[in-house]
C-alpha positions as CSV (number, residue, x, y, z in Angstrom):
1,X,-266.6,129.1,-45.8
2,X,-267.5,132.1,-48.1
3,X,-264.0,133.1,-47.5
4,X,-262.5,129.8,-48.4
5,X,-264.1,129.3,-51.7
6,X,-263.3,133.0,-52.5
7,X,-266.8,134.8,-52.2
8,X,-268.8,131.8,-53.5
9,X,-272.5,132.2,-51.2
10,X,-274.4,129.8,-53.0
11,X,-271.5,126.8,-52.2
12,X,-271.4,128.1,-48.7
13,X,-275.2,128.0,-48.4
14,X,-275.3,124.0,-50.0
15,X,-272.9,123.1,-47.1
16,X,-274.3,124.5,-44.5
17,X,-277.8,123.0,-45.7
18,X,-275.6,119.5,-45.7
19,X,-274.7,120.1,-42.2
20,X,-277.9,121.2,-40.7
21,X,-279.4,117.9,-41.5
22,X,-276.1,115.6,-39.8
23,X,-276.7,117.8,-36.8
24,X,-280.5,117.7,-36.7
25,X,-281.2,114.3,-34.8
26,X,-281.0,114.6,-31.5
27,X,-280.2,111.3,-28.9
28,X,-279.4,111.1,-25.5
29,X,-276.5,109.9,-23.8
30,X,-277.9,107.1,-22.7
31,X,-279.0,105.8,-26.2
32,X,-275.7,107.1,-27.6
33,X,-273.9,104.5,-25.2
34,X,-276.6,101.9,-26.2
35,X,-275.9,102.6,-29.8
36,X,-271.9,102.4,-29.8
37,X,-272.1,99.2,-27.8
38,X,-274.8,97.1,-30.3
39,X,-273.5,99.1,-33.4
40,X,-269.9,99.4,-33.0
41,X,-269.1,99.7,-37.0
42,X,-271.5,101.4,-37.5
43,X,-271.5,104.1,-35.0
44,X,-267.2,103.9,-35.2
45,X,-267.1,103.3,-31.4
46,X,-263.5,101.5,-30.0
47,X,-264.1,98.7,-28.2
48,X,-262.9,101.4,-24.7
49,X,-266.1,103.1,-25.6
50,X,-268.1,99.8,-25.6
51,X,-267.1,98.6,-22.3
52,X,-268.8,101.6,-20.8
């Protein structure tokens, strides 16, 4: 990322920060399933993955 916005740490830092907290939850498969079948919009599940 440093690389891509030509040296620019403090940008690189910001996203990574951004990204940490998407990746920070943790859920099991099981409750991922539960969650694309109640919550297909919201999760952005296809109606393949709510037949599981």
């Amino acid at each position: 990322m440093i690389i891509e916005r030509e040296g620019d740490k403090d940008w690189a830092d910001q996203i990574l920060k951004a990204e940490d907290e998407i990746y920070s939850e943790e859920v099991d498969l099981l409750q991922l399933l539960t969650n694309a079948a109640f919550n297909p919009e919201k999760s952005g599940s296809t109606q393949a993955t709510q037949k599981i």
